[in-house]
Structure formats: structure tokens, C-alpha cells
TORVO-692165 format. One record per residue (C-alpha): y, x negated, z; residue number from 0. Coordinates in nm, 3 decimals, decimal comma, always signed. Example, Ala and Ser with C-alpha at 12.3 -4.5 7.8 and 13.67 -1.06 7.14 Angstrom:
! TORVO-692165
pt north=-0,450; east=-1,230; up=+0,780; num=0
pt north=-0,106; east=-1,367; up=+0,714; num=1
//
This chain:
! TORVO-692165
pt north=+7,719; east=-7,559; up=+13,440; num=0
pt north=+8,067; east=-7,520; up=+13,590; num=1
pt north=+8,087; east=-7,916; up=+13,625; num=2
pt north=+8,020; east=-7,956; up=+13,259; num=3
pt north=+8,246; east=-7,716; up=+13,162; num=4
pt north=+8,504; east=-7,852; up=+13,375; num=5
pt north=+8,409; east=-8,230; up=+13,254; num=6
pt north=+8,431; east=-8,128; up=+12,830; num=7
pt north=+8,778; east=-7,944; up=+12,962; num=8
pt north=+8,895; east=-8,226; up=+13,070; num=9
pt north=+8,782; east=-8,468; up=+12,745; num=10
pt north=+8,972; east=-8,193; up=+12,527; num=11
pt north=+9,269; east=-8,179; up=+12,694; num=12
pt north=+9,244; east=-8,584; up=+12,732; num=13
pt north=+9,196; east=-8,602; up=+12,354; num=14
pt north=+9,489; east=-8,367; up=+12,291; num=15
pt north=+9,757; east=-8,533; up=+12,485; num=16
pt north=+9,678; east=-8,887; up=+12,296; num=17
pt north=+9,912; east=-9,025; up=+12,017; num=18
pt north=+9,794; east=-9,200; up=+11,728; num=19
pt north=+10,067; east=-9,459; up=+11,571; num=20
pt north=+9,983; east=-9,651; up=+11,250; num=21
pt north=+10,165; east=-9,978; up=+11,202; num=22
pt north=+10,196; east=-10,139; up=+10,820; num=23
pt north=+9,955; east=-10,435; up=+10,923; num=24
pt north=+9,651; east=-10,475; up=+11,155; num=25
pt north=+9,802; east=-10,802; up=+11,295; num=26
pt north=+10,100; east=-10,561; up=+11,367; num=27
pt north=+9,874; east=-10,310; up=+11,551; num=28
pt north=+9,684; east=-10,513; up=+11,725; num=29
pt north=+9,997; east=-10,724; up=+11,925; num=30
pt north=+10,127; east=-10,370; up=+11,965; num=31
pt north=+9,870; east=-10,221; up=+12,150; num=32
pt north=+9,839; east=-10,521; up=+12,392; num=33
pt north=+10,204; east=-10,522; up=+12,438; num=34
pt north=+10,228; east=-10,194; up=+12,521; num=35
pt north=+9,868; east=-10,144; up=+12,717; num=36
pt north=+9,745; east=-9,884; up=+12,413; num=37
pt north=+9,415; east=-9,891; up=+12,213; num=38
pt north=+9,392; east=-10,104; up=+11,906; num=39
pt north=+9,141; east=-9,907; up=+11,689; num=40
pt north=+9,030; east=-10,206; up=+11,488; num=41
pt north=+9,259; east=-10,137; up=+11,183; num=42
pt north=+9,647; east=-10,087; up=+11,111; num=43
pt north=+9,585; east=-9,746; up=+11,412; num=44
pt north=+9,704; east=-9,767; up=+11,794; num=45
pt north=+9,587; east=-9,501; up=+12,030; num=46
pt north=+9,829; east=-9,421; up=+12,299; num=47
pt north=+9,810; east=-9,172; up=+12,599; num=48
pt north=+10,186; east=-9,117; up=+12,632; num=49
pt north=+10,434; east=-9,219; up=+12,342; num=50
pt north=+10,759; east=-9,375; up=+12,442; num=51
pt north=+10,954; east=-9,415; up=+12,077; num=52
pt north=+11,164; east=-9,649; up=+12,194; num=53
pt north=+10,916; east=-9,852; up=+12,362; num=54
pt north=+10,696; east=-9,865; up=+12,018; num=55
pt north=+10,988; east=-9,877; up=+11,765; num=56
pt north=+11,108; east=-10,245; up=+12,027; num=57
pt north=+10,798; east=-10,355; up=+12,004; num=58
pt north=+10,721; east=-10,268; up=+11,612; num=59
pt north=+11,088; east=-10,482; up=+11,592; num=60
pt north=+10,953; east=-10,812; up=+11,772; num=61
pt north=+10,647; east=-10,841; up=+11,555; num=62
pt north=+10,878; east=-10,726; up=+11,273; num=63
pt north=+10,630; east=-10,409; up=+11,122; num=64
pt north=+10,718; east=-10,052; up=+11,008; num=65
pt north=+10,513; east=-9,765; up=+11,212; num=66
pt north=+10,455; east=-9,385; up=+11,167; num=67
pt north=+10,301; east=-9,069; up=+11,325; num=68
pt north=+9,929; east=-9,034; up=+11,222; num=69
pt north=+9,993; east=-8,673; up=+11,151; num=70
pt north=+10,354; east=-8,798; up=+10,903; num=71
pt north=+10,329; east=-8,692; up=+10,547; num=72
pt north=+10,278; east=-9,013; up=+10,411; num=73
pt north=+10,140; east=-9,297; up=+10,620; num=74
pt north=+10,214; east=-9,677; up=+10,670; num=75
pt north=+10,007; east=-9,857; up=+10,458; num=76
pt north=+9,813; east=-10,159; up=+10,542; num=77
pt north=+10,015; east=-10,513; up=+10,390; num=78
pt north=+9,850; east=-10,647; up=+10,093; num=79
pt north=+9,785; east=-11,016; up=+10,060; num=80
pt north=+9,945; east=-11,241; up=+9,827; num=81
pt north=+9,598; east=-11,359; up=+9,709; num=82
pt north=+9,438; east=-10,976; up=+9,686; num=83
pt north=+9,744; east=-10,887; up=+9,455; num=84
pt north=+9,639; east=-11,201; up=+9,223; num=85
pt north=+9,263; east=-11,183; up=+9,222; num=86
pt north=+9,340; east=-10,837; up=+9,126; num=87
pt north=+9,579; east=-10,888; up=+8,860; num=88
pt north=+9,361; east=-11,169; up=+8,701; num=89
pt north=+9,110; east=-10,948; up=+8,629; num=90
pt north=+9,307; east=-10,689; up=+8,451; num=91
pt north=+9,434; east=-10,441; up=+8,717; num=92
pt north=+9,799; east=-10,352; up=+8,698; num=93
pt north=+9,795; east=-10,090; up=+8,945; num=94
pt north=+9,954; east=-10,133; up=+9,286; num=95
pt north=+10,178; east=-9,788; up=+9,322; num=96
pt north=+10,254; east=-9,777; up=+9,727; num=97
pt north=+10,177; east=-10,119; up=+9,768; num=98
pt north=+10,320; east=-10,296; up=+10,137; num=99
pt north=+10,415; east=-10,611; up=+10,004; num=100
pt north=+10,691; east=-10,628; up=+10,253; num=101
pt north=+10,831; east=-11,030; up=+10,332; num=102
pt north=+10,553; east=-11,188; up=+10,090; num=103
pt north=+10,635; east=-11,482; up=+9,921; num=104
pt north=+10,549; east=-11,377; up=+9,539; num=105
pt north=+10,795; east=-11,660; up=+9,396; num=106
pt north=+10,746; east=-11,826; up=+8,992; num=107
pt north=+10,438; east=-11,643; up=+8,963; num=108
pt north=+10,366; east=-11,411; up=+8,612; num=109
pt north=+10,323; east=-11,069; up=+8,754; num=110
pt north=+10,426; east=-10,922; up=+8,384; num=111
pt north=+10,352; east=-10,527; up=+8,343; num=112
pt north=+10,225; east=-10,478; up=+8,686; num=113
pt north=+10,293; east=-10,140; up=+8,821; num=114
pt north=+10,488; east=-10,143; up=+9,155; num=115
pt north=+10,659; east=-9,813; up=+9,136; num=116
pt north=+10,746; east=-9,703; up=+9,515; num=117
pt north=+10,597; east=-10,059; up=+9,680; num=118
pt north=+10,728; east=-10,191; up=+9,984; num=119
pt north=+10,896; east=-10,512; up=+9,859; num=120
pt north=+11,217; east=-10,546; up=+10,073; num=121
pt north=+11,268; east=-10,898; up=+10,234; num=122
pt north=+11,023; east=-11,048; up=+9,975; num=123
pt north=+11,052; east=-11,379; up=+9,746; num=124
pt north=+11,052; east=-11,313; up=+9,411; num=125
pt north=+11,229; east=-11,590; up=+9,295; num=126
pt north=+11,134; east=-11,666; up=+8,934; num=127
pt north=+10,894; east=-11,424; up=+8,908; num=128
pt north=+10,824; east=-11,254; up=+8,523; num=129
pt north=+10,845; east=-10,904; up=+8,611; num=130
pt north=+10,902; east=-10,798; up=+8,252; num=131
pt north=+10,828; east=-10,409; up=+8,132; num=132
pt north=+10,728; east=-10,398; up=+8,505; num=133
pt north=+10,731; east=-10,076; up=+8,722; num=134
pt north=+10,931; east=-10,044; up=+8,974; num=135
pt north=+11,061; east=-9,694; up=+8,970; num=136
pt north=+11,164; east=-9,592; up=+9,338; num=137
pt north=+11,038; east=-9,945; up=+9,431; num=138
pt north=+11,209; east=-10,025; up=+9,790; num=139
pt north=+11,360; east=-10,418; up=+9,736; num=140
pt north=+11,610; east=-10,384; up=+10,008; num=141
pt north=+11,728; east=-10,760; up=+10,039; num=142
pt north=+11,479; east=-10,907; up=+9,877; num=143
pt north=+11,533; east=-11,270; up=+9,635; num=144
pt north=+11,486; east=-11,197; up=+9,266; num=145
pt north=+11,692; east=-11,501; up=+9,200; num=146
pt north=+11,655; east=-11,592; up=+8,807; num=147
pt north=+11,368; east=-11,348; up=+8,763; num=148
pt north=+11,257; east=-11,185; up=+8,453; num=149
pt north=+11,339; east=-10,807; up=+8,467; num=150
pt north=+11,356; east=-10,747; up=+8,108; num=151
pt north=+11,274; east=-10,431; up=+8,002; num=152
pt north=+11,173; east=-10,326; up=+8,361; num=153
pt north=+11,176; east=-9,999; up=+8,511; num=154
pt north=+11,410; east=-9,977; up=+8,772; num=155
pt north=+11,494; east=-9,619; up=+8,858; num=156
pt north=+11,586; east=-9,484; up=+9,155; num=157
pt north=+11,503; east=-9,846; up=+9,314; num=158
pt north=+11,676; east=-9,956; up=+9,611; num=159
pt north=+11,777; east=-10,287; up=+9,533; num=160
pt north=+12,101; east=-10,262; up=+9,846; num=161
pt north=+12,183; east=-10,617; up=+9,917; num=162
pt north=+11,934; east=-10,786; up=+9,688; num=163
pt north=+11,996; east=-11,150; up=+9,530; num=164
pt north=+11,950; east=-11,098; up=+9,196; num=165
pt north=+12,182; east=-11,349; up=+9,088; num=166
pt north=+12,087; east=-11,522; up=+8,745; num=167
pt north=+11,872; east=-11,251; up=+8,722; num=168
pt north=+11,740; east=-11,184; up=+8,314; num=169
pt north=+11,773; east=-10,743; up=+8,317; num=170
pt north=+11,818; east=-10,733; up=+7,939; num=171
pt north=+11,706; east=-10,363; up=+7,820; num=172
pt north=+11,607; east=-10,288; up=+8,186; num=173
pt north=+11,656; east=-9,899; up=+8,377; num=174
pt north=+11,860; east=-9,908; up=+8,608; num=175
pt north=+11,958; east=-9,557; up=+8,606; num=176
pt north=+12,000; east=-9,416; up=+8,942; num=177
pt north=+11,936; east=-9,741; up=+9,132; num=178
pt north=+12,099; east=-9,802; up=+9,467; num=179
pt north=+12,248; east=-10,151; up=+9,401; num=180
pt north=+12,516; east=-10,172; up=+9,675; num=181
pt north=+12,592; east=-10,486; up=+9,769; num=182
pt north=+12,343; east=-10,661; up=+9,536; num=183
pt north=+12,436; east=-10,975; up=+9,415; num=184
pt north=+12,422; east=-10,982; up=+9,011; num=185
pt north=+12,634; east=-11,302; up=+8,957; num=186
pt north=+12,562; east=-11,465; up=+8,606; num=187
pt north=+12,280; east=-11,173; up=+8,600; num=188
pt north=+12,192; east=-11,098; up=+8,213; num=189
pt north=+12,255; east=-10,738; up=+8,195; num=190
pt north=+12,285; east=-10,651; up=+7,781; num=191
pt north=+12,137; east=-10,356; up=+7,703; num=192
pt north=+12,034; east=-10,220; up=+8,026; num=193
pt north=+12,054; east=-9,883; up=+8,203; num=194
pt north=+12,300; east=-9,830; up=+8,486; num=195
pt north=+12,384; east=-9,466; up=+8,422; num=196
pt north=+12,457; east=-9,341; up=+8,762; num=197
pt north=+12,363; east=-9,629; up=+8,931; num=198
pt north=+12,567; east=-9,734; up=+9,295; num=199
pt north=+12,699; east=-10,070; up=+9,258; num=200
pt north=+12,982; east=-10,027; up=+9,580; num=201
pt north=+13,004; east=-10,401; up=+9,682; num=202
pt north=+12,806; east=-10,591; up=+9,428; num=203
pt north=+12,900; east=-10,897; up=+9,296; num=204
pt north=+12,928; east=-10,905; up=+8,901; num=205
pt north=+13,077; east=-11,271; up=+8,882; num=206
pt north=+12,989; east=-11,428; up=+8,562; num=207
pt north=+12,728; east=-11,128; up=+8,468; num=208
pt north=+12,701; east=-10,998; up=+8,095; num=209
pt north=+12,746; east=-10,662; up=+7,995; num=210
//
């Protein structure tokens, strides 16, 4: 009895001392765990006996992924494909709040009305793209190309839009209100009748925009 009791200890204490990181793509977990000799759960999840944070967050850096605690407030969530979003959105659903879209290539496609408030779309190609009366409120677009896309009447709020090409970009009527835009470029960027009331624009280029 005292063998058994010592052997369950030992699982519960085992189980206890373990770390569970979640990455923001199964690919991502999966090179992760072998680089780093942990236990790739099947999914975006890595099991590790003893966390070293800068050992994951180099290793989250070479395969290029985001990574949290299992136990944060609000998990990494898995990337959506390109092809998921459009199958989707061709059959009438306009819902992708949280979405990881993060580096996908979503150029001259017609993604009108879709709902993207708080996605992960920083790095990505949007070049062309009719976004019009989408959502994007809180949206993170950190240096992403929106090059000549179709913003009008879009909700922008309280996106982060830092160091994004939006250059020739059509933002007629669009919310901007308290969007970080700091170093975005806007060059030749339609901007009549849109909302930048407390917006940040430190550093962004306005060459050639209308106002």
C-alpha cells in the first residue's frame, strides 16, 4: 500500500511541476517541442517539464509563432487558413472575431463586411483587398500591406495599424478614431470623410493623401 501511495505521490507531483505552452499554429508546436526535447500534444499545446522563457520565446522566434501560458487569460489561437476563411465566407459567414490570420497572403480578394474585430492580421497581404463596412475594431495590422485596398466605411477603432502600408489606400467615411497609426504609410491614401479623432499618426506619411 505504501508503494502505491508513494508511486500516485510521485505522478502528482510529476504532473504539477509540468508547463503547458500553446503556440498560434500546430506546425509551430510541433518544431517547438522537438527543438526543445518537450511533448507535442497533437495540437497548437507543448508539454514541458521545466520552462526556460528564453529558450521557448528563441525558439517561438526561428519558426516565427506567438506562444502563451496555458493558464493566460486569453490563449493563442490556432492560424486559420486562407482557404477555411473563404469556404467560410462563400457560404454566408462573416464572423471571424479573434481570428490568427497572422502573415497570410489575403491579397485582391472581396472579403466585403466580414467581421475581423481583434484578429491577428499583422505582417499579412492585403493588397487590393475590398474590406468595405468591414470590422476591424481593435484588429492588430501591425505592418501589414493594405496597399490600394478598399476600407471605405470600415471600422477601424482602436486598430493598430503602426507601420502599415496603406498607401493608395480608399478610407472614405472609415473610423479611425483611436487607431494607433504611427508610422503608417497613407501616401495618396483617400481619407474624405473619415474618423481620426484621437487617432496617433507620429511618423506617418500623408504625401499626396486627401483630407
Amino acid at each position: 500500500m505504501k508503494n502505491i501511495f508513494a508511486i500516485d505521490w510521485n505522478r502528482w507531483l510529476q504532473r504539477q511541476q509540468q508547463t503547458i505552452i500553446l503556440f498560434d499554429s500546430v506546425t509551430a508546436a510541433s518544431d517547438v517541442a522537438f527543438m526543445l526535447n518537450g511533448e507535442w500534444d497533437k495540437s497548437n499545446g507543448v508539454v514541458m517539464q521545466k520552462c526556460d522563457e528564453i529558450a521557448v520565446e528563441a525558439a517561438a522566434n526561428l519558426v516565427g509563432a506567438s506562444w502563451c501560458y496555458q493558464s493566460a487569460c486569453e490563449a493563442v489561437l490556432i492560424q486559420l487558413t486562407v482557404d477555411e476563411l473563404l469556404n467560410r465566407y462563400a457560404i454566408g459567414d462573416r464572423y471571424f472575431i479573434n481570428a490568427n490570420l497572422r502573415c497570410t497572403n489575403l491579397s485582391q480578394l472581396c472579403l466585403s463586411e466580414i467581421n475581423l474585430s481583434s484578429a491577428k492580421l499583422n505582417l499579412a497581404n492585403l493588397c487590393g483587398t475590398n474590406l468595405s463596412k468591414a470590422n476591424l475594431t481593435a484588429a492588430d495590422i501591425r505592418g501589414a500591406n493594405l496597399s490600394g485596398c478598399n476600407l471605405n466605411q470600415a471600422q477601424l477603432v482602436k486598430a493598430n495599424l503602426a507601420r502599415t502600408n496603406l498607401s493608395r489606400a480608399d478610407l472614405t467615411g472609415a473610423n479611425l478614431s483611436r487607431a494607433c497609426l504611427i508610422d503608417a504609410d497613407l501616401s495618396d491614401a483617400d481619407l474624405r470623410g473619415a474618423n481620426l479623432s484621437q487617432a496617433d499618426l507620429r511618423g506617418a506619411n500623408l504625401n499626396g493623401a486627401l483630407v
